[in-house]
C-alpha positions as CSV (number, residue, x, y, z in Angstrom):
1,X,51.6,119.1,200.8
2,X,47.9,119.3,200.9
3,X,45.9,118.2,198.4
4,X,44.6,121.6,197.8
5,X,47.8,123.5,197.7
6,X,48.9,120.4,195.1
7,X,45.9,121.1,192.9
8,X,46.8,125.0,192.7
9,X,50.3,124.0,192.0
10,X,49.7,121.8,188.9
11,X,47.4,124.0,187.7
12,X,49.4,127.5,187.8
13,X,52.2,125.0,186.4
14,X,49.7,124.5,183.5
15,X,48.9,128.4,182.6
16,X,52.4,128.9,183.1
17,X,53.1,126.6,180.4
18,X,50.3,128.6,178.1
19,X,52.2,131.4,178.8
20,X,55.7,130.3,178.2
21,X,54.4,129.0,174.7
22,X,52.4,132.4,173.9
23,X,55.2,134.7,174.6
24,X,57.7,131.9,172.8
25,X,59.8,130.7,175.8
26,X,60.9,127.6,174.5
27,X,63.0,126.1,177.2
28,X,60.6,127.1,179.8
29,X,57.3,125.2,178.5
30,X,59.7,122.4,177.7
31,X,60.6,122.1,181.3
32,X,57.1,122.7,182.5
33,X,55.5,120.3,179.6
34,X,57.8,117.4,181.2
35,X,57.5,118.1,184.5
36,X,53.1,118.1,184.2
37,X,53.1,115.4,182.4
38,X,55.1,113.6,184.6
39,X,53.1,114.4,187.8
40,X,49.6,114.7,186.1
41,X,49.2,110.6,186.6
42,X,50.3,110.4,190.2
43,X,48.0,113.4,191.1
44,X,45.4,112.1,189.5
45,X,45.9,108.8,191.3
46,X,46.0,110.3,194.6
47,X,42.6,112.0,194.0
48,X,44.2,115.4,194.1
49,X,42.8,116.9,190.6
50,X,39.3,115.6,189.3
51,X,38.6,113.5,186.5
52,X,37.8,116.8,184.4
53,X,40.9,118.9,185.0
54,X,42.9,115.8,184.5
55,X,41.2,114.4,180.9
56,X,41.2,118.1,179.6
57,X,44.8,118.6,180.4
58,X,45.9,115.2,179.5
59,X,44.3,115.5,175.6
60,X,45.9,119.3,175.4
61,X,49.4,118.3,176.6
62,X,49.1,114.7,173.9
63,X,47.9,117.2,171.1
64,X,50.8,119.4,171.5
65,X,53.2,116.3,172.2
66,X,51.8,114.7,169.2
67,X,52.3,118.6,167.2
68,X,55.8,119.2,167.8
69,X,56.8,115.1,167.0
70,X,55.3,116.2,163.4
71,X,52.2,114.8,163.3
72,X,49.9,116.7,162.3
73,X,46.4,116.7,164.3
74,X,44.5,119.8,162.3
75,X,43.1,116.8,160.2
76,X,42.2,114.2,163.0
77,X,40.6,117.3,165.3
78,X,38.3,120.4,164.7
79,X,39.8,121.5,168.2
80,X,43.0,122.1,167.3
81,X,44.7,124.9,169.5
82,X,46.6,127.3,167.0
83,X,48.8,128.5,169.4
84,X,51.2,125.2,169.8
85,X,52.4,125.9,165.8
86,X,54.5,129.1,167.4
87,X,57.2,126.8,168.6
88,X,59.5,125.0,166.2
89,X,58.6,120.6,166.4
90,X,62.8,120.0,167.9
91,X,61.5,121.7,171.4
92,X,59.7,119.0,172.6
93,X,61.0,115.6,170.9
C-alpha cells in the first residue's frame, strides 16, 4: 500500500474506534483498539504517520488501556476523556 492510503487507513481505523466506544460497541473498539495499537509502532517506523498523529494517538489509546485495567488516570491527568468510562474495565484486559 502507499504510504498515503496507509495513513488514511489507521486513521479512519482510529475514529472508528471513537465511534464504536460512543455508540457502546464493545467488541468492535476491542478489535479495533488491538489491531491500532499493534500497527501504530510499525507505521510510525516506516515514516507513514508523523510524530504528531502518532504521540497523540499513542497517549489516548495508553489512557484508555490504562482506564479499563482499573487504574484510574482522572487523578494523574486534567485531560482525561470522559467518554472511555461508558465501557465496562473486562473489554479491554
Amino acid at each position: 500500500m502507499k504510504s498515503g492510503v496507509e495513513k488514511y487507513t489507521i486513521m479512519w481505523k482510529y475514529m472508528q474506534f471513537h465511534l464504536a466506544l460512543e455508540n457502546s460497541y464493545h467488541d468492535k473498539a476491542r478489535a479495533l483498539f488491538l489491531e491500532i495499537n499493534k500497527n501504530l509502532d510499525d507505521f510510525y517506523a516506516k515514516k507513514k504517520i508523523s510524530r504528531h498523529y502518532y504521540k497523540k494517538m499513542k497517549k489516548e489509546l495508553r489512557q484508555y488501556q490504562l482506564m479499563y485495567n482499573g487504574i484510574d488516570i482522572r487523578k494523574t491527568s486534567k485531560n482525561w476523556n470522559k467518554k472511555a468510562y461508558i465501557v465496562n474495565r473486562e473489554h479491554f484486559e
